[in-house]
FIBA-43933 format. One record per residue (C-alpha): residue number from 0; x, z, y; residue in one letter. Coordinates in Angstrom, 2 decimals, padded with zeros to 5 digits. Example, Ala and Ser with C-alpha at 12.3 -4.5 7.8 and 13.67 -1.06 7.14 Angstrom:
BEGIN
i px pz py aa
0 012.30 007.80 -004.50 A $
1 013.67 007.14 -001.06 S $
END
This chain:
BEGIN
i px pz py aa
0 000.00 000.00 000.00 X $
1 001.62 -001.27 003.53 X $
2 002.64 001.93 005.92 X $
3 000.23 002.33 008.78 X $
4 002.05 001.03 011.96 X $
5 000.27 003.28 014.14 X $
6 001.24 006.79 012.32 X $
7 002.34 008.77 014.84 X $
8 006.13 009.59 014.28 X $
9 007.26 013.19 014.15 X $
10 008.78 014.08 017.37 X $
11 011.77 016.11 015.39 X $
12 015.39 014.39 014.51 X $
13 015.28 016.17 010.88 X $
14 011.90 014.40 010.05 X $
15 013.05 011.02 011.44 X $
16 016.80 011.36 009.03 X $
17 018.54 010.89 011.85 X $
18 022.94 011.91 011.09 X $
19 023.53 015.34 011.96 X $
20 020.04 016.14 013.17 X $
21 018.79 020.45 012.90 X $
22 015.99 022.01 011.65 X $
23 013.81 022.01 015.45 X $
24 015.53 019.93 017.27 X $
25 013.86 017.16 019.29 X $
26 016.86 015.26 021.09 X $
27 019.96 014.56 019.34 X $
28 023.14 014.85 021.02 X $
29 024.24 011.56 020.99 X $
30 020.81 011.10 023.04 X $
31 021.24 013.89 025.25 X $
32 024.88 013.00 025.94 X $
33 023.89 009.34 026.69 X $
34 021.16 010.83 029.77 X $
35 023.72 013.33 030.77 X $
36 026.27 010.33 031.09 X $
37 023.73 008.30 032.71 X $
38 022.32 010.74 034.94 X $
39 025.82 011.42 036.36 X $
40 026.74 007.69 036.78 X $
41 023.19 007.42 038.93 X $
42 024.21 010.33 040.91 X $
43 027.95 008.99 041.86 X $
44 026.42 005.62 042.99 X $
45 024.07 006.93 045.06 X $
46 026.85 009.35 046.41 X $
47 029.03 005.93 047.63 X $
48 025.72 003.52 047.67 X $
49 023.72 005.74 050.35 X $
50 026.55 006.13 053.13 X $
51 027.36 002.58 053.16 X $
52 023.83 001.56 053.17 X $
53 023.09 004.02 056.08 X $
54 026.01 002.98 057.72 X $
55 024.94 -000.46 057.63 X $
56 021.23 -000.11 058.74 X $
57 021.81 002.77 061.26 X $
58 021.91 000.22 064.62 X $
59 018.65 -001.07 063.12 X $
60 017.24 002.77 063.94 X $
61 019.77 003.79 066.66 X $
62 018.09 002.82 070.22 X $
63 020.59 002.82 073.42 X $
64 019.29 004.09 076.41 X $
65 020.10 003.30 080.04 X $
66 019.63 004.69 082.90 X $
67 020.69 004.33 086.68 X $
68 023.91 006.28 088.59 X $
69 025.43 005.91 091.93 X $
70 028.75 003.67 092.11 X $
71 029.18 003.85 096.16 X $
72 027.99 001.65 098.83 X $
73 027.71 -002.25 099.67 X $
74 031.58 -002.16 101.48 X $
75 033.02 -000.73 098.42 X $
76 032.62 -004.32 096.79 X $
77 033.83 -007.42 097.57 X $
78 033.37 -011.39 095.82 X $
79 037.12 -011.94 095.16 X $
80 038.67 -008.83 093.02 X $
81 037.10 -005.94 090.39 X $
82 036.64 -002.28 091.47 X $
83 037.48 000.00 088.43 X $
84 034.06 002.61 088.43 X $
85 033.57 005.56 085.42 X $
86 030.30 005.36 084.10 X $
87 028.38 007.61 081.97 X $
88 027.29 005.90 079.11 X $
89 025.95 008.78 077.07 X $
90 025.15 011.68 078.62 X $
91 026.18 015.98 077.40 X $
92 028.88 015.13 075.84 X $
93 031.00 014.88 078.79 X $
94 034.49 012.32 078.90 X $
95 033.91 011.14 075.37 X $
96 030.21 009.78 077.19 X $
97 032.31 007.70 079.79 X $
98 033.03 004.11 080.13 X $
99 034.62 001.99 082.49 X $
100 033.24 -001.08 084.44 X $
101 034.65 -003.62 086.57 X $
102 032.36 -004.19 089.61 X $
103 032.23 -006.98 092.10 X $
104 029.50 -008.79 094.46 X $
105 027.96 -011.55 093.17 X $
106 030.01 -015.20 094.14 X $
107 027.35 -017.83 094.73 X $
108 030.26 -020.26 094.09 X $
109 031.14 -019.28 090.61 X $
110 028.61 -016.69 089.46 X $
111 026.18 -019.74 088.44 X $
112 023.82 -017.95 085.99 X $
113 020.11 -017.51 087.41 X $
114 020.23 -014.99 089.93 X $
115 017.82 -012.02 090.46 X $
116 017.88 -008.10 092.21 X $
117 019.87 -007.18 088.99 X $
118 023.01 -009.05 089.33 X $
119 023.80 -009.08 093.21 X $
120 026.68 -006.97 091.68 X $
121 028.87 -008.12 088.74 X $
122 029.62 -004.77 086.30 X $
123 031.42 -006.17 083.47 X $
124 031.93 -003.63 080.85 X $
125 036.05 -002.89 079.95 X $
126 034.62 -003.30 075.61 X $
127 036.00 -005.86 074.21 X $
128 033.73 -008.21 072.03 X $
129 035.97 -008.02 069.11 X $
130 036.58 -004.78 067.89 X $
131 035.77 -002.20 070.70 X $
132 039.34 -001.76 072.23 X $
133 039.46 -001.14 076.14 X $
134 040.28 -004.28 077.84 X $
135 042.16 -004.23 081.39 X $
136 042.02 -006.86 084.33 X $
137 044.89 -008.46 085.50 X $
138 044.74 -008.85 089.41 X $
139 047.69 -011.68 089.43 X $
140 046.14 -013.54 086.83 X $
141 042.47 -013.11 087.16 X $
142 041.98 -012.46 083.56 X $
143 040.81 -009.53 081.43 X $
144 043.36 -009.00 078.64 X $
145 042.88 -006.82 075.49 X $
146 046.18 -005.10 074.45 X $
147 044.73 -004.67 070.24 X $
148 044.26 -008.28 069.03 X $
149 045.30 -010.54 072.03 X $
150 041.47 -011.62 073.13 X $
151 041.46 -012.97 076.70 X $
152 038.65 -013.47 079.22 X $
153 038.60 -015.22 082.60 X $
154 037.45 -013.60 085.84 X $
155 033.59 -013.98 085.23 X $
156 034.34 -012.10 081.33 X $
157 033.88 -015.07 079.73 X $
158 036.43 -015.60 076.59 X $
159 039.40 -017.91 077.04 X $
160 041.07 -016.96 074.27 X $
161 041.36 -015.25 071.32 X $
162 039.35 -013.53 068.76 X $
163 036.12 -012.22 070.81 X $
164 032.73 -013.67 070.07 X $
165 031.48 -013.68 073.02 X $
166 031.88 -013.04 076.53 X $
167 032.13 -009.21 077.99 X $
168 028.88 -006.98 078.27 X $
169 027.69 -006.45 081.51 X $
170 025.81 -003.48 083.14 X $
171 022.28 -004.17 085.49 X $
172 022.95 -003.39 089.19 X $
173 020.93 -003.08 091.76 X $
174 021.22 -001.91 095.50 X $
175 018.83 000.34 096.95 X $
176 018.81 002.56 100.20 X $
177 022.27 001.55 100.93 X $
178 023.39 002.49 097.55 X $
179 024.71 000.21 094.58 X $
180 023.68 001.60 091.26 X $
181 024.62 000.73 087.70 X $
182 022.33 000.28 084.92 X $
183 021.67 -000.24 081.53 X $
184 024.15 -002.32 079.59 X $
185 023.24 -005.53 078.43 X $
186 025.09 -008.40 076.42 X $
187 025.47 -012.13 077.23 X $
188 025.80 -015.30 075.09 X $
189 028.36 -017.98 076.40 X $
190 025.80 -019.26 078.61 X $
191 025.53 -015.80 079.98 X $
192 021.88 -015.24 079.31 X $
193 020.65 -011.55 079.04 X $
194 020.26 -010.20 075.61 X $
195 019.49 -006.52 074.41 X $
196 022.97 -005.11 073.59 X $
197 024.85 -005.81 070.54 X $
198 027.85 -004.11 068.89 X $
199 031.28 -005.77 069.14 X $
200 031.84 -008.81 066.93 X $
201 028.15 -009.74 067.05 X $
202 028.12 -013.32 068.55 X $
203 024.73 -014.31 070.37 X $
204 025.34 -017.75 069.94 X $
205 022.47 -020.03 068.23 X $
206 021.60 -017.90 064.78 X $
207 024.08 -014.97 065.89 X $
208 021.57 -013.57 068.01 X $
209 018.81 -013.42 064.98 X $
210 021.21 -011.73 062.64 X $
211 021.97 -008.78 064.21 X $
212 020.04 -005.53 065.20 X $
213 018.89 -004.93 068.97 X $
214 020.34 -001.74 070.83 X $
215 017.19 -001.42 072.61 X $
216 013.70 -000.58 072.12 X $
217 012.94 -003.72 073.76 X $
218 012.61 -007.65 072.46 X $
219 016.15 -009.24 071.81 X $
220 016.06 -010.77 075.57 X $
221 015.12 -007.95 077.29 X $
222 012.61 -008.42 080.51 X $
223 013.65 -006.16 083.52 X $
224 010.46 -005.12 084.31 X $
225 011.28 -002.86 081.29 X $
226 014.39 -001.35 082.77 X $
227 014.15 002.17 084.40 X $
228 013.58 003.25 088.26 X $
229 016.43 003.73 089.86 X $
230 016.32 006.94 091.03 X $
231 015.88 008.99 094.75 X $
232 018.71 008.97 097.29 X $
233 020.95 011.27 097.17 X $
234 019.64 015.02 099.13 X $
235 016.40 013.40 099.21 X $
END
C-alpha cells in the first residue's frame, strides 16, 4: 500500500533518522549551525551595507538652508577686482560654519547671464567644483586657481582648466537700505543658469543636472520668489 504523502512528519530529528540526532531534539546542529552562520553573515552585511547606503542617499534627505547677512555697503565693491568676505554658511557651530566668497558688482560688459535684483553683486563661492578644496584668486592673472588638483577658473568662475565640472557656486545678493547682503548659495551650469545647489563633482550639464540630488527644498532651478527676506537694517 503507497505511503500517504500528506502524513504529517514528526517534528523530532530521532523520528526522522537523521545522523547523530537525540531523544527530544527538534533542530539538529548541523541546522542550527547553518542559521547561526547565516544569521551572522546577514548581520555583517548590513553592518558595511547600511553606512554606505546612508552615505549615499543622505543629500537626497539633507536640505541646505540660506539665509541673508550683511557684507558692507555699495563702495566696498567695485566691477574690476574680488573682495574676500567670511560668510556663515551654517550657523552654531562657529568657524567650522564659515566660508569664503569673492564679491564684486555686476560688469554689464562681461557678466552676460540674464540679470535680475539677485546678481547686481557677483559672490562666487572659494569651493572648488571638483573635490571641495578652497580655491584662491589671483589678482595678476584674473583667475581662480585650486592648489589640490590644478582646476582653474577665469574671472567670472567659469572653468578654464582642469578637472572641475562646472563653473564655481555663487551666493544670491541683493542690496537693500544701503546695504549689500549675501544669500543663499546656488550652483550654475556652464551657461551659468541658476540651479538648486549641488555637491562638488556634480556637473549640471544636459543629464548631470537629473542625476543628482537637490540641496534645497525647492525644484532643481530654484525661483527667487522662494528665497528668504532679507532682513531689517541694522539698530532698526
Amino acid at each position: 500500500m503507497p505511503a500517504d504523502r500528506h502524513k504529517k512528519s514528526s517534528k523530532y530529528t530521532l523520528d526522522r533518522g537523521m545522523p547523530g540526532a537525540f531523544e527530544g531534539e527538534t533542530v539538529n546542529r548541523r541546522r542550527f549551525m547553518n542559521v547561526v552562520t547565516q544569521g551572522a553573515g546577514g548581520i555583517a552585511v548590513a553592518a558595511f551595507g547600511l553606512p554606505a547606503l546612508g552615505f549615499a542617499l543622505g543629500p537626497v534627505f539633507k536640505i541646505e538652508q540660506g539665509s541673508w547677512q550683511i557684507i558692507g555697503v555699495p563702495d566696498d565693491f567695485n566691477e574690476l577686482t574680488y573682495v574676500t568676505k567670511v560668510l556663515t554658511v551654517v550657523p552654531g557651530i562657529g568657524e567650522a560654519g564659515q566660508s569664503i566668497a569673492y564679491v564684486r558688482k555686476r560688469n554689464p560688459a562681461i557678466d552676460t547671464e540674464p540679470h535680475d535684483q539677485f546678481n547686481n553683486y557677483i559672490a562666487l563661492s572659494s569651493r572648488c567644483m571638483h573635490l571641495g578644496c578652497p580655491v584662491r584668486y589671483v589678482l595678476a592673472a584674473e583667475r581662480f586657481i585650486c592648489p589640490c588638483h590644478g582646476g582653474v577658473y577665469n574671472f567670472r568662475g567659469e572653468v578654464a582648466g582642469g578637472p572641475p565640472v562646472r563653473p564655481l557656486d555663487r551666493f544670491y545678493t541683493y542690496e537693500h537700505n544701503g546695504y549689500v547682503y549675501a544669500g543663499p548659495r546656488y550652483s550654475v551650469n556652464s551657461e551659468l543658469q541658476r540651479f538648486s545647489p549641488r555637491d562638488p563633482g556634480e556637473p549640471l550639464d544636459g543629464i548631470g543636472q537629473y542625476l543628482y540630488p537637490s540641496r534645497w527644498s525647492t525644484p532643481p532651478r530654484p525661483p527667487t520668489t522662494n528665497l528668504p527676506a532679507p532682513p531689517a537694517v541694522p539698530g532698526t
